[in-house]
C-alpha positions as CSV (number, residue, x, y, z in Angstrom):
1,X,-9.1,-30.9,49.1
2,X,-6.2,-29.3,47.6
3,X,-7.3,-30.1,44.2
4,X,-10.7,-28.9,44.4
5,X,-9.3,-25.6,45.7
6,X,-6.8,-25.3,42.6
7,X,-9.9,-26.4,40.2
8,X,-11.8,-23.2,42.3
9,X,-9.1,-21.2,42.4
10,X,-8.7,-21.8,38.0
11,X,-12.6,-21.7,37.1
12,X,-12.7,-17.9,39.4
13,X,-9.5,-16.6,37.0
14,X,-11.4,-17.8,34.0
15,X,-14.7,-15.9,35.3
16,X,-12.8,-12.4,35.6
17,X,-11.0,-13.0,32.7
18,X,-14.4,-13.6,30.7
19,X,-15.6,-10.3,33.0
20,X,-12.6,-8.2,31.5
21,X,-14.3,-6.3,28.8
22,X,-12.8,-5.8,25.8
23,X,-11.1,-3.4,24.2
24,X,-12.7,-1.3,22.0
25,X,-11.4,-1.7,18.4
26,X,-10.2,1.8,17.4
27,X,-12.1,3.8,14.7
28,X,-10.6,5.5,11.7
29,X,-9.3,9.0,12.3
30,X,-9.8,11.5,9.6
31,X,-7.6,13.9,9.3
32,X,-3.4,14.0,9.3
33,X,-0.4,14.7,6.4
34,X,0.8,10.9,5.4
35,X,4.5,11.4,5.0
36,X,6.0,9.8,2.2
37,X,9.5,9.5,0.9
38,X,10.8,7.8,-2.7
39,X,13.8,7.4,-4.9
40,X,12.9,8.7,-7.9
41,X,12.9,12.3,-9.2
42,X,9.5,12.7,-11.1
43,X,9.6,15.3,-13.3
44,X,6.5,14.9,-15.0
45,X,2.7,13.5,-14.2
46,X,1.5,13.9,-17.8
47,X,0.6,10.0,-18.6
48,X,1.5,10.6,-22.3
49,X,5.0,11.8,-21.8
50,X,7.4,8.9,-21.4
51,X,9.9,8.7,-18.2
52,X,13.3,8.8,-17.9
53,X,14.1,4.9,-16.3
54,X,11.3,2.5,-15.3
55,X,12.1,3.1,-11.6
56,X,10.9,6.8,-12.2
57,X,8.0,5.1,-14.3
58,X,6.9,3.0,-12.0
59,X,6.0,5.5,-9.3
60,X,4.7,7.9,-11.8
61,X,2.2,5.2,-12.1
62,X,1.9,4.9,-8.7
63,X,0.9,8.7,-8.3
64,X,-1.5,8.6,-11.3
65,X,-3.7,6.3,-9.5
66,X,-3.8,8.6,-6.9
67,X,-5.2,11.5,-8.6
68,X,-6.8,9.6,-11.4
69,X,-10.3,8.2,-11.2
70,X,-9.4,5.0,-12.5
71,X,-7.4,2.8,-14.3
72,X,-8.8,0.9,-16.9
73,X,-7.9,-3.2,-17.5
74,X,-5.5,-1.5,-20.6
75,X,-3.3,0.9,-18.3
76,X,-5.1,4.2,-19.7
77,X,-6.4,6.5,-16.9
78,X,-10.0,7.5,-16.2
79,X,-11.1,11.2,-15.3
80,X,-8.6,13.9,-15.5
81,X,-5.8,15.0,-13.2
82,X,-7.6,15.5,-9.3
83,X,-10.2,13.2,-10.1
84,X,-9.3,10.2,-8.1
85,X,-9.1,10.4,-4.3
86,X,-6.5,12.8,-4.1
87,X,-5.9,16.1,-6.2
88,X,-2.2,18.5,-6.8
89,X,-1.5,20.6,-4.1
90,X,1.7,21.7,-4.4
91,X,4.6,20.5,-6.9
92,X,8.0,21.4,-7.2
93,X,9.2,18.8,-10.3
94,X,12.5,16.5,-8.9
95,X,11.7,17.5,-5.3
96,X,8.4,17.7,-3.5
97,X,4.8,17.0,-4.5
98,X,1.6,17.7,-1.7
99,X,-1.6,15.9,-2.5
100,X,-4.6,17.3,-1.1
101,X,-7.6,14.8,-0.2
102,X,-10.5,15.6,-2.9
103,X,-14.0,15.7,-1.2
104,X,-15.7,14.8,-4.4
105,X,-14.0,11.8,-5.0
106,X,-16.6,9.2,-5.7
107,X,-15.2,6.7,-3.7
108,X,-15.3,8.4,-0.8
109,X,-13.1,11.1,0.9
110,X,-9.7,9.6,1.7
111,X,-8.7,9.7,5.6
112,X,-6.1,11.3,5.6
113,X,-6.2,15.1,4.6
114,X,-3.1,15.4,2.4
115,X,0.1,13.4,1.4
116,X,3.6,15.1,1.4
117,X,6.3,13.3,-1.0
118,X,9.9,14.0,-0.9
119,X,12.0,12.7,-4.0
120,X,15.9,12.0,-4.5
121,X,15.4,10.5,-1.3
122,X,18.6,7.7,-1.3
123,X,17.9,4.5,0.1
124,X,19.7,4.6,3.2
125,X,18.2,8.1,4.1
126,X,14.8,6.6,3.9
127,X,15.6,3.5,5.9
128,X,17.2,6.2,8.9
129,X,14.1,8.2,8.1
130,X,11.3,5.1,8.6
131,X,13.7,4.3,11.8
132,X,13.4,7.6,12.9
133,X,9.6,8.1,12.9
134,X,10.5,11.1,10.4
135,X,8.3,9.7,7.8
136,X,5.5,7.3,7.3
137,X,6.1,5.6,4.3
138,X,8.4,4.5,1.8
139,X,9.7,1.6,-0.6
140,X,12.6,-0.3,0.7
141,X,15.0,-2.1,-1.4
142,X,14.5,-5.8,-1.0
143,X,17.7,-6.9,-0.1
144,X,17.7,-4.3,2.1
145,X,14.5,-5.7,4.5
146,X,16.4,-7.3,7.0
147,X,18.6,-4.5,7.9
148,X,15.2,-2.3,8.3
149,X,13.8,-4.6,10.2
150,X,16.7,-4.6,12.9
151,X,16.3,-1.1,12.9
152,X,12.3,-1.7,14.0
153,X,11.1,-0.6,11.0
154,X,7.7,-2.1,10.1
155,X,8.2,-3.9,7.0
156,X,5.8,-5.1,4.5
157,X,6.6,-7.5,1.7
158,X,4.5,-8.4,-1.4
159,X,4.4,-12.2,-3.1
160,X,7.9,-12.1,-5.4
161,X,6.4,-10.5,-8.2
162,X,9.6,-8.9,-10.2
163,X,11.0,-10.6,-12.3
164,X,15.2,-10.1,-13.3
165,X,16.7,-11.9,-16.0
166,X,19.2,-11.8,-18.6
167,X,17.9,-10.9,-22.2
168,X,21.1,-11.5,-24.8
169,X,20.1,-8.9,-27.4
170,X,20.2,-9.6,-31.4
171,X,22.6,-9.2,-33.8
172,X,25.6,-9.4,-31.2
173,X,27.6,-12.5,-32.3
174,X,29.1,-12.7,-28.8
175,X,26.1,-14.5,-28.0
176,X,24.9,-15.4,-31.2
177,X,25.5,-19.0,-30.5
178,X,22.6,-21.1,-28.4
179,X,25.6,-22.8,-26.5
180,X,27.3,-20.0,-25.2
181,X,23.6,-19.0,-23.9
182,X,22.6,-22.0,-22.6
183,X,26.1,-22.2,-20.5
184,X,25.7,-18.9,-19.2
185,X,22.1,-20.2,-18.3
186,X,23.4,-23.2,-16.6
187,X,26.2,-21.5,-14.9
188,X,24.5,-19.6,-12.4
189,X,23.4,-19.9,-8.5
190,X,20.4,-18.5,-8.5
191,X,20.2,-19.7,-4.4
192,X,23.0,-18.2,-3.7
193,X,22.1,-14.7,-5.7
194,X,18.6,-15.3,-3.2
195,X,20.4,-16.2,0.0
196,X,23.4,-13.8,0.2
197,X,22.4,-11.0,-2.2
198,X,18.8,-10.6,-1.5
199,X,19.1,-11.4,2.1
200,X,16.8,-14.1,1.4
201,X,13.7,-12.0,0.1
202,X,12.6,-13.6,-3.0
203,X,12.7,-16.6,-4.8
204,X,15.3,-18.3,-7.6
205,X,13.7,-17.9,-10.8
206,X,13.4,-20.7,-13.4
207,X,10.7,-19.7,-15.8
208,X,8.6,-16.3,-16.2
209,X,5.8,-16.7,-13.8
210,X,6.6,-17.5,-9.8
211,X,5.4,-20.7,-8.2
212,X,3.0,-19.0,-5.9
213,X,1.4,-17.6,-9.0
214,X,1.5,-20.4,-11.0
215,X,2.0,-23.9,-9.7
216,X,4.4,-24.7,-12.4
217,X,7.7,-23.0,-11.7
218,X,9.0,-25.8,-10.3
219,X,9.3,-27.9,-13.2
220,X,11.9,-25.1,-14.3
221,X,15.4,-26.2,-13.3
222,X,17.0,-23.3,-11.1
223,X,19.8,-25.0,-9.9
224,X,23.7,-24.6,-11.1
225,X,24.5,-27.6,-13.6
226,X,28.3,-26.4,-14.2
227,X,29.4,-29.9,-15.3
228,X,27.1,-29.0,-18.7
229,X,27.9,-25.2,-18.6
230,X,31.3,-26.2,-19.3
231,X,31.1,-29.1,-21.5
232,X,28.9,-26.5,-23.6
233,X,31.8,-23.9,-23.3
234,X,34.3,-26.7,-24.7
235,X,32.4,-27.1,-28.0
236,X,32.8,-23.3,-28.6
237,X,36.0,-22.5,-30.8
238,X,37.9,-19.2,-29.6
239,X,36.4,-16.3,-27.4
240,X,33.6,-16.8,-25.0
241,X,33.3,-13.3,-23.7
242,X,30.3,-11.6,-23.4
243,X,29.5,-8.0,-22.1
244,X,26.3,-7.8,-19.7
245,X,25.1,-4.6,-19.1
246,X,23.0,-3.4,-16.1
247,X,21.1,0.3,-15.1
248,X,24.2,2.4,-13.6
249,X,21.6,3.6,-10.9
250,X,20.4,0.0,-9.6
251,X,22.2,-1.5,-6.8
252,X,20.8,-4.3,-6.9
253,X,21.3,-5.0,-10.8
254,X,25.1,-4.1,-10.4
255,X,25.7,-7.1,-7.7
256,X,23.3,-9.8,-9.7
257,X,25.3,-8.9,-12.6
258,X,29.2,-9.2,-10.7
259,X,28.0,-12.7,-9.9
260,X,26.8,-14.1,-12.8
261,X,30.4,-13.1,-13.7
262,X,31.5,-15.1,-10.8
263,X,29.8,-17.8,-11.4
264,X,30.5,-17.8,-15.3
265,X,33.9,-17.7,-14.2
266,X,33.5,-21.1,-13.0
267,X,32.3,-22.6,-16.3
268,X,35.5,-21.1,-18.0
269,X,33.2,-18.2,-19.7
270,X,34.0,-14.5,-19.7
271,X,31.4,-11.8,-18.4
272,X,32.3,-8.1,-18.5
273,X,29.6,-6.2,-16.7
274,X,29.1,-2.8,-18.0
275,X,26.9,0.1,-16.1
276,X,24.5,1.3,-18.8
277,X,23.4,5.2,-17.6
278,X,19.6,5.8,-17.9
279,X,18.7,6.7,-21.6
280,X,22.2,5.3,-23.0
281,X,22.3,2.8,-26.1
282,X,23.3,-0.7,-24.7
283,X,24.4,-1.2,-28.1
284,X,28.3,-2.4,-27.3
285,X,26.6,-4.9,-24.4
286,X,25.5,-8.8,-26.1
287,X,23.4,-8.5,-22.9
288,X,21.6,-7.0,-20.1
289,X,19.5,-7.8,-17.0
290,X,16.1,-6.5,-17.1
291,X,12.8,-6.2,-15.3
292,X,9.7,-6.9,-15.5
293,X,6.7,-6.6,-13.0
294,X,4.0,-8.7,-12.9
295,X,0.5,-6.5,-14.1
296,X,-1.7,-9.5,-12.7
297,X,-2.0,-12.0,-9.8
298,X,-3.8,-14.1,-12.3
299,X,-0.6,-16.2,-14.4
300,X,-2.1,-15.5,-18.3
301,X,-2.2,-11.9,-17.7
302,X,0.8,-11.8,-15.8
303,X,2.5,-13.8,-18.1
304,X,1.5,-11.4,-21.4
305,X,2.3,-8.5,-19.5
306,X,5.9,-9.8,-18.5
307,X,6.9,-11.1,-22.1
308,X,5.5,-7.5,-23.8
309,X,7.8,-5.8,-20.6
310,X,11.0,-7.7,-21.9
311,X,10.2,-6.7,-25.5
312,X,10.2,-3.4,-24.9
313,X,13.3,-3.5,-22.7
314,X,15.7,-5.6,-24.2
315,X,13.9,-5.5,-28.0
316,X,13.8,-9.0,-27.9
317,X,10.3,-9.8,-30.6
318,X,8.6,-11.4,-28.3
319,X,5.2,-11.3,-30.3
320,X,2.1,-10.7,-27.3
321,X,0.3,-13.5,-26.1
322,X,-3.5,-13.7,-25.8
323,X,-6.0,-15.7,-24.7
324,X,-3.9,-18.0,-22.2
325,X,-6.9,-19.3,-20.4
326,X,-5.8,-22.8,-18.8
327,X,-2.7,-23.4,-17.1
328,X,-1.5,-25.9,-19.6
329,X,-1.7,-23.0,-22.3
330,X,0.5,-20.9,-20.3
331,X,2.9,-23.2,-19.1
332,X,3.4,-24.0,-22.8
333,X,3.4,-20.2,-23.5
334,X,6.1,-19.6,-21.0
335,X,8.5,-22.5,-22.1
336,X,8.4,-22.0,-25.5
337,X,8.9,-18.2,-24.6
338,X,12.4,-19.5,-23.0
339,X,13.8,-22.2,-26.0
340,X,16.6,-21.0,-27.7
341,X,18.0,-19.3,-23.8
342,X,17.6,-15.9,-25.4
343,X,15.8,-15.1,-22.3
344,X,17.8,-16.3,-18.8
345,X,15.3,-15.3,-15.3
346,X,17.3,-15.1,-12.6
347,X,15.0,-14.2,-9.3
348,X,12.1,-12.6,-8.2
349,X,11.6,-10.3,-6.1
350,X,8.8,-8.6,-3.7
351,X,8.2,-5.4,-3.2
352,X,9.4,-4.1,0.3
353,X,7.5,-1.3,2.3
354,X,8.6,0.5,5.5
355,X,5.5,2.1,7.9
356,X,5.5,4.4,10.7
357,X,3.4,2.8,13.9
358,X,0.8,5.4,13.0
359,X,-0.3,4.0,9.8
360,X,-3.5,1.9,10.3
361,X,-5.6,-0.2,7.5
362,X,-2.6,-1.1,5.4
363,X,-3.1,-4.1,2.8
364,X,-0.3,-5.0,1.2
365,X,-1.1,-4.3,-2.4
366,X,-1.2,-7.9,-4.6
367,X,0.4,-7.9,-8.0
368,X,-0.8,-5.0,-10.1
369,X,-2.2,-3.4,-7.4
370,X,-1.1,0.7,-6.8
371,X,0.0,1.7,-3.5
372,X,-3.2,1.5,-0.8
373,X,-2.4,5.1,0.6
374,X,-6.2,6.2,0.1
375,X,-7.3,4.0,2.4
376,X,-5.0,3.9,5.0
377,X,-5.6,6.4,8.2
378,X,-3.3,7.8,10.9
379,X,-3.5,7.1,14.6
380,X,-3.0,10.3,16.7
381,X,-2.3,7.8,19.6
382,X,0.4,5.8,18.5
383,X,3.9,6.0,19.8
384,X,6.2,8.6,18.0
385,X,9.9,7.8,17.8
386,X,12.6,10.4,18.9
């Protein structure tokens, strides 16, 4: 009897559970000022005038497709200036931009009514900030993703889709000699760059395109082989010392670069680091870390859009790919890319967002893709923090 009174006593709960009704889901709210807060001091949104560092360049961009119509497959922008979702409200150059939604836009009128960004804004300040509730967005450091999440920020992470390596530059004799490169190559520990730098967000990099992108990234070695690295270093007669330069203003940089040192170290090879300010001629350096963000979640384009981003950076004739259709095309593209160890990858790394409780609709954006904030909406409801 008492079983058939538990079975009862189970099939009633289901029924008012089943009689609960549910929820209903909340609709987007128009209206509300999107707090944003970044790093970088744009001075300028004119697309043809160059930036001042690629950190400032890379947000430029990120603006631009706010206010811009479109952007084309090539990078140009569509329309004119307040064309796109958004148009200039206010603009104080280094310090404060206001966006005003644009009723006109094609696309549709964005939710929210306006977006305030705050520049110079230092990493920790924004992390206190997004912990705080004092501001609704903002890009967080990678290595710095854990730490925001302990402080309850919500944190959003892309696929690994930055690329740092080491491009040895030409005409330096320091590192004129394939060897010397291919020690330095096989000296360092990319897992423990990964693990204990980047707090474990991203991925040791091998070749120039990420496994989840292209399926082949495993066949490029990324562990330590310091056996070789200093066999290598005993067939070079006299100096091994090479200087690797890194931007003065990237945090990040400056630690990859102290320990490839370390790890050089190990292999009996000398690596000075040397902070390169923004605009400065890395002339005295026989190398320098570098970035390089994939354009594309598809591998060819990512792959040509990587190779002509290290040419420009490190000036390094890398001639631009085309056509790199099948995977066998760009695996062969991207090893032939790395023979002669002029180019070392290193890691990759995601981008890293923080988000107040109140934003709503937010898609992390795939590689190439420009920040969602047009789409997102605020939620008068939601919780605010003291």
């Amino acid at each position: 009897m008492s079983r058939r009174l538990a079975a009862s006593s189970a099939i009633i709960a289901a029924l008012a559970i089943l009689a609960i009704p549910a929820r209903p889901a909340r609709r987007p709210h128009y209206g509300g000022t999107l707090r944003v807060e970044i790093g970088s001091t744009v001075n300028s949104l004119d697309p043809a005038r160059a930036a001042a560092n690629p950190a400032d360049a890379t947000v430029e961009r990120e603006i631009e497709s706010l206010i811009y119509e479109k952007q084309n497959a090539d990078g140009s922008l569509a329309g004119v200036a307040g064309s796109g979702p958004f148009r200039i409200s206010e603009w104080e150059p280094g310090k404060r931009l206001t966006l005003a939604a644009n009723d006109d836009f094609p696309g549709g009128r964005p939710f929210v009514d306006s977006i305030e960004i705050d520049m110079g804004r230092s990493a920790h300040d924004r992390l206190v900030d997004l912990g705080l509730g004092r501001t609704d967005f903002s890009e967080i450091p990678a290595e710095d993703a854990r730490q925001a999440s302990g402080l309850g920020v919500r944190v959003s992470a892309t696929q690994p889709d930055e690329l740092i390596a080491i491009a040895f530059l030409p005409g330096h004799s320091a590192a004129d000699d394939v060897r010397l490169r291919e020690a330095v190559a096989d000296s360092i520990n990319r897992a423990a760059i990964v693990d204990f730098i980047l707090q474990k967000e991203g991925e040791a990099a091998g070749g120039l395109l990420p496994q989840w992108s292209s399926g082949t990234a495993f066949l490029f070695p990324t562990t330590p082989d310091t056996v070789h690295a200093k066999e290598l270093r005993s067939q070079i007669a006299g100096s091994s010392e090479i200087r690797l330069g890194y931007d003065s203003g990237d945090a990040l940089e400056e630690s990859i670069a102290e320990r490839i040192a370390v790890d050089a170290h190990e292999a009996g090879i000398t690596v000075a680091t040397d902070a390169i300010a923004p605009g400065a001629n890395a002339g005295r350096n026989d190398a320098r870390l570098v970035r390089a963000r994939m354009s594309s979640a598809k591998p060819g384009e990512a792959l040509t859009s990587i190779l002509s981003a290290l040419d420009r950076a490190a000036g390094i004739d890398v001639a631009p790919l085309r056509n790199l259709d099948s995977a066998e095309q760009i695996y062969a593209a991207g090893r032939g890319a790395l023979d002669g160890f002029h180019l070392v990858p290193v890691v990759w790394v995601p981008q890293v967002y923080g988000l107040s409780d109140r934003v709503r609709d937010w898609e992390t954006p795939a590689a190439g893709e420009s920040w969602p904030l047009a789409d997102v909406w605020l939620d008068p409801g939601a919780a605010t923090k003291n």
